[in-house]
C-alpha angles and dihedrals in degrees: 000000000000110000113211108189120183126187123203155100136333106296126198109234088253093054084050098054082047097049090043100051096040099048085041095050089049103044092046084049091051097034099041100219111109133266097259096058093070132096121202122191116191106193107180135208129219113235099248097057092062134081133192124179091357089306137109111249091220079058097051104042100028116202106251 
């Protein structure tokens, strides 16, 4: 089973189902082994604990 792991911010549930079927319908075009053999594992990350450019991304983006 291919394993897809992405790393990243906080997602809503919706964002999830999207990121999930589309990783897992392109990767099963380019790869040739069908859909339902892969495996995505989504791991997020609060805000606070990710930088980018020498800055917090909770800083940068502020919840409203």
């Amino acid at each position: 089973m291919p394993v897809i792991t992405v790393e990243g911010s906080q997602l809503s549930k919706e964002q999830k189902r999207g990121l999930i079927l589309d990783l897992s319908q392109t990767a099963s075009r380019i790869m040739q082994i069908p859909q339902e053999a892969f495996v995505v594992l989504i791991k997020e990350n609060p805000a606070d604990n990710i930088g980018v450019g020498g800055t917090m991304l909770s800083e940068r983006h502020p919840k409203k």
